[in-house]
N, C-alpha and C positions, 0 to 999 in steps of 0.2 A: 457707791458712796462718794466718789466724789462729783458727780453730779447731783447730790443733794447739798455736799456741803459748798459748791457752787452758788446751788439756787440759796441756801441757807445766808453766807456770808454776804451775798445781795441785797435782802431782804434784812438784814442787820443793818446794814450800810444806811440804806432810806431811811428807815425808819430813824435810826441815829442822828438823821441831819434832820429830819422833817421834826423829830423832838425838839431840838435844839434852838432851831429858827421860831417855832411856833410854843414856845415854853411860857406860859400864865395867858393861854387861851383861854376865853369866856365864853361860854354855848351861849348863842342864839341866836335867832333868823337869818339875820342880816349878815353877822361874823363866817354862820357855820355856812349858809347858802351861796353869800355873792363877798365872802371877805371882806365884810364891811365897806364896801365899795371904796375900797382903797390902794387898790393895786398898782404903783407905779410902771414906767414902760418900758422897763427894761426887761422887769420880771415878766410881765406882762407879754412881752414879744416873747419873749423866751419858752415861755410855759404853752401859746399860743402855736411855737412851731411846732415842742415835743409834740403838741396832739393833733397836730397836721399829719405828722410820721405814725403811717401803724406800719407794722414790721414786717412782712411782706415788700413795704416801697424800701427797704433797706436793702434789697438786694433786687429789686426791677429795673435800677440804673444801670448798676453793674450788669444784669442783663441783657436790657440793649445798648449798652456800649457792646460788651462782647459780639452779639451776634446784626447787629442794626447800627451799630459805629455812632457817629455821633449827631445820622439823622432822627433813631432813635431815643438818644437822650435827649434830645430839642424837644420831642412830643411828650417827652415826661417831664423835664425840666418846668419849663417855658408855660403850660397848661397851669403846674403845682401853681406857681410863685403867682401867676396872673391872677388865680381863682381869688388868692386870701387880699390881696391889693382891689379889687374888686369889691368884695365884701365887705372890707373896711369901710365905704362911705354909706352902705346899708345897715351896719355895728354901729354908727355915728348916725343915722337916721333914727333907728328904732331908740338910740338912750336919749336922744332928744324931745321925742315923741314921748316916751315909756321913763322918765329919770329913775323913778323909782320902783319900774320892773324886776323879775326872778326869773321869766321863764319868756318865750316867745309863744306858747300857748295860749299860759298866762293873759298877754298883750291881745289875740285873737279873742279870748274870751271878752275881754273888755270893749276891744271893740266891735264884737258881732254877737256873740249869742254859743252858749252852753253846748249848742249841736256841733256848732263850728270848731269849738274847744274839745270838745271829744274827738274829733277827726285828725284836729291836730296831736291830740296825745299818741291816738292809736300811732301815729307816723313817727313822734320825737321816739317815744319806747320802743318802736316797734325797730327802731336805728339804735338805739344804745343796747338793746338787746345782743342782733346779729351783729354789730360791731364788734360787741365784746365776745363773745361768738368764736368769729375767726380772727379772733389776736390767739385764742385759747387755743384754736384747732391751727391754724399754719407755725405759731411758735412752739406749741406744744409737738408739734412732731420735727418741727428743726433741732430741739433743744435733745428731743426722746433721742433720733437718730447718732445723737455728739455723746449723747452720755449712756446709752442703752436702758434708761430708764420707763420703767411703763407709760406707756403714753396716758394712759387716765392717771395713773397720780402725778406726770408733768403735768396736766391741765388742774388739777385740783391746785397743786404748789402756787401757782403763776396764778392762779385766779383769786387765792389767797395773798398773796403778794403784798396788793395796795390797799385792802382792806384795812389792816389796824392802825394805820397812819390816818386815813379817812375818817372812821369812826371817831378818833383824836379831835382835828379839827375842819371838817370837811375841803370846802376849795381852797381854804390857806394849804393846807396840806398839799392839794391836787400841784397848787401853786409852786410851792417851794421844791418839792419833787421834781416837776419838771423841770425846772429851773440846773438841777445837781443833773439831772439827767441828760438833756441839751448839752450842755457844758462836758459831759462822758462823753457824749457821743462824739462832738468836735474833736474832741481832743484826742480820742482813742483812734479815730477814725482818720487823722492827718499823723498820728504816729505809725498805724499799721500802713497806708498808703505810701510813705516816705522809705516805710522798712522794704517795701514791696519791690518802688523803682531802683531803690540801691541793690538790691540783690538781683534784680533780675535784666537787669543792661541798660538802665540808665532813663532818661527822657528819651531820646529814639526811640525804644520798643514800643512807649505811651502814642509818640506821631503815628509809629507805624498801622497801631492797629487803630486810628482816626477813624477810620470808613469799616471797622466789620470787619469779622472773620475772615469776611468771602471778599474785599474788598471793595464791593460796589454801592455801598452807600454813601455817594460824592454827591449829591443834589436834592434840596427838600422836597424839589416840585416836577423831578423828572427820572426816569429810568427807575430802582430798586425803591428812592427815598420817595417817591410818589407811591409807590404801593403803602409805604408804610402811613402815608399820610392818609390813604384813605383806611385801611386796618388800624389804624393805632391812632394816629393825630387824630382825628373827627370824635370816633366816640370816647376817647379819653377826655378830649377837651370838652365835649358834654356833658361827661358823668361827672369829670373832677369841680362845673362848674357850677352846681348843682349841689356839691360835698358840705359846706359850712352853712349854706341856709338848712337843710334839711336838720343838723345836729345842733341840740341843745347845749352841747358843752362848747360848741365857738359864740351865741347868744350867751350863757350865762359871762364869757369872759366880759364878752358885752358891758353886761351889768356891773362886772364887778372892779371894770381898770378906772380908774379915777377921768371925771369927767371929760377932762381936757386931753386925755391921752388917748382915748380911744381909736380915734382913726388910725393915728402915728403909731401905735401899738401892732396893728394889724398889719400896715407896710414895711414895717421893721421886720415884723415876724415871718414876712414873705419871701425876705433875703437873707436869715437868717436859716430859716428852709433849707432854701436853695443851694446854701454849701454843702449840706450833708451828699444830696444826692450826686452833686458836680465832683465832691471827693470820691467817694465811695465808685463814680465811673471809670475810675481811672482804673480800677482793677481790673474791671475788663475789657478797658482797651488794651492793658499790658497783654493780657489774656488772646487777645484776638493778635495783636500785635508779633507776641512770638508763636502764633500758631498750635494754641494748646486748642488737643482734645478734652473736650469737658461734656464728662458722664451726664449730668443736669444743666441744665444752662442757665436751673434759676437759682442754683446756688454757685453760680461761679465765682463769686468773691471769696466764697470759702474752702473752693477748689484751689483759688491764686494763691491766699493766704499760707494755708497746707503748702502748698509745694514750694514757697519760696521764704519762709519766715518758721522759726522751730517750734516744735508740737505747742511749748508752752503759749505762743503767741496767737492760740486758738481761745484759749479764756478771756483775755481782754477782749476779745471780738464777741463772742456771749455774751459778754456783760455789755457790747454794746446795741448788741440785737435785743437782749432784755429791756435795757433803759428804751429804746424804741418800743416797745412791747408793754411795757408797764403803763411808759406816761397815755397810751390811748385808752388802756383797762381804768387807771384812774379816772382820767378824765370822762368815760364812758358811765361808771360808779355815781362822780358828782353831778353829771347831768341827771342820771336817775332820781340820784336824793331832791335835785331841787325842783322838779316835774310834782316829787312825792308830798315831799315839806310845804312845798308852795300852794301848787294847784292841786291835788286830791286832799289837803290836809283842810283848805279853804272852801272847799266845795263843799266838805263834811258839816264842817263848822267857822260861820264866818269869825275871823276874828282869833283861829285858832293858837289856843297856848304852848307855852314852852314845853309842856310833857307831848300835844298831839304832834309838835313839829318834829320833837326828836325822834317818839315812834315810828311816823310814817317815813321819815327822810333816811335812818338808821335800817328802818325794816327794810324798804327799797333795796337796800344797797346786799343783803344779806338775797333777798331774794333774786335778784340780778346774776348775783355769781352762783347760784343753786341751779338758775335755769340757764346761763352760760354754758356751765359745766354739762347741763347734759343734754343740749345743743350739740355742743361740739363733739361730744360721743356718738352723735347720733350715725350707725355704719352707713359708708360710701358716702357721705356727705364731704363736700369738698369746697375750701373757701371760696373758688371762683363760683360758685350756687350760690352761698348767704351772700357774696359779696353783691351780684346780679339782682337776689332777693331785698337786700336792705338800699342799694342805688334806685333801685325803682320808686321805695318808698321816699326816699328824700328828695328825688326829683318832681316828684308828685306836687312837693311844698313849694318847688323853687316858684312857677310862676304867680300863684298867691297870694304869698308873701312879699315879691314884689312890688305887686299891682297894691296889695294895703300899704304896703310902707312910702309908695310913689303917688296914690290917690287918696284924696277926702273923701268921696262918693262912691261907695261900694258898695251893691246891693249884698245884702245877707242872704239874700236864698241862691243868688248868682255867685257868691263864695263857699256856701257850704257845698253847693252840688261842683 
């Protein structure tokens, strides 16, 4: 029970503020799809890191800080932050090109051809799918594990979650949401950290554990911290660089931050990021630092928290593993609706009205968390598989989408294939 009325009081919460901020919403296209392409850069950065963070990287820092010191978190760090700063002059290329675009299929279909656009969808959905996927299946059994609740109805709860603020008013929602959530996560996350080093011997324990459990990650590029670079730095830095072209929910922000903001939006949002995981490390250097044995090493944050901070200061850490967990499901949702409302509603019928947009954009989104949910049941399936399975697919895009967005001359039969 109290891991319902956990997930319940959460789930009040959002909705509470997303009503509030979003109060004499008008449905249509433009409002519910891309926010009327108004989204200032503050919000904009903000709502842009929330769904940078899926929940899983909430405790991969704290990971390798613990056991890989702080050549590990360079390859997590440093990869994150570069990727979305990168993509920022490609998010400023395509609303240049595209002012008045919804989708980056969308864009593909206009500029090549129907076949091409179908390739791309299979790829945008085939990513907001297994996304939403494994937020369902790796939070859904961090949250089952805390609270002893069944893990299929923690996956229906949480997949439930962002739904009736979305259905409200689609990406404003997504929007404002993230925005309350970001803002949790900071904030819970430099209170638990703070609580952590006073209780457990100060900044020294933090220096001590620098380098790893074991102590020998002293070098990027020699002895331990070279192995890591070739295991970890290489193809992280591939897969994560690869991460925002292939999803449609960093293109729609695209579309929807107000003209002149966009690129700034995206660099902001890069270093806004990057405090979460640079906070959250610190737990497991503590961890390494005073030489704690930890049962899992990929929940060491919540192994440090547990042992140095009281039972109770285990819920505001959920609620920040949630807000991490939510804002990726939303924003996973809104890319679906605007895949749905945009390009399958238009494809139908050009010119499509206010009842096919709402259908198709609203249906989307119910269908998304139906087949989520039982994804993520699916037995012995584990997120490093969807995760493996949906990085392929959006790596597919990256070079593509490049070559169109940096070239006028592009054969259509040399893009589709």
């Amino acid at each position: 029970m109290q891991g319902v009325a956990l997930l319940a009081s959460y789930t009040i919460t959002i909705s509470f503020v997303v009503w509030v901020f979003s109060r004499g919403f008008v449905f249509n296209k433009l409002n519910f799809l891309v926010a009327g392409r108004e989204i200032n850069r503050t919000p904009a950065a903000f709502s842009i890191a929330a769904a940078w963070i899926w929940a899983p990287a909430l405790f991969l820092s704290s990971e390798k800080a613990y056991t890989q010191g702080w050549v590990g978190l360079f390859w997590f760090l440093i990869p994150n932050v570069a990727c979305l700063i990168l993509f920022s002059f490609f998010a400023e290329k395509i609303r240049s090109l595209f002012p008045n675009g919804f989708t980056l299929s969308g864009y593909m279909r206009e500029r090549y051809s129907s076949r091409v656009h179908n390739v791309y969808m299979v790829a945008l959905i085939g990513l907001a799918t297994c996304s939403f996927a494994v937020q369902l299946l790796a939070g859904g059994k961090i949250i089952s594990g805390i609270s002893s609740l069944p893990y299929f109805t923690t996956t229906v709860i949480l997949a439930f979650i962002p739904v009736g603020y979305l259905l409200y008013s689609g990406l404003k929602a997504s929007i404002i949401s993230d925005f309350f959530q970001m803002v949790l996560i900071l904030f819970i996350g430099f209170g638990v950290v703070i609580g952590v080093i006073n209780s457990s011997g100060g900044i020294e324990i933090v220096k001590n554990g620098l380098f790893g459990k074991t102590g020998t990650y002293t070098s990027l590029f020699s002895g331990d911290g070279l192995n890591v670079f070739y295991t970890f730095g290489i193809p992280v830095t591939v897969g994560l660089l690869s991460g925002p072209f292939g999803d449609q929910s960093f293109w729609q922000r695209a579309f929807a931050i107000r003209r002149k903001s966009v690129q700034s939006s995206f660099i902001l949002a890069a270093f806004i990021f990057g405090v979460v995981p640079l906070t959250l490390s610190i737990l497991g250097f503590i961890a390494a630092g005073i030489g704690m044995n930890v049962k899992n090493t990929s929940q060491v944050n919540m192994e440090v928290v547990s042992a140095f901070l009281p039972t109770w200061a285990i819920i505001p850490f959920v609620f920040l593993l949630l807000s991490g967990l939510v804002s990726t499901l939303d924003s996973n949702l809104s890319a679906m609706a605007s895949i749905a409302g945009h390009d399958l509603a238009e494809r139908r019928k050009t010119g499509a009205n206010k009842s096919d947009i709402l259908k198709y954009s609203k249906g989307s989104m119910v269908v998304l968390v139906v087949g989520g949910i039982a994804i993520a049941n699916i037995p012995g399936l584990t997120s490093h598989y969807l995760f493996l399975f949906y990085g392929t697919l959006r790596a597919s895009t990256l070079l593509p989408t490049i070559i169109t967005l940096l070239k006028k001359d592009v054969s259509e039969a040399g893009m589709f294939w």
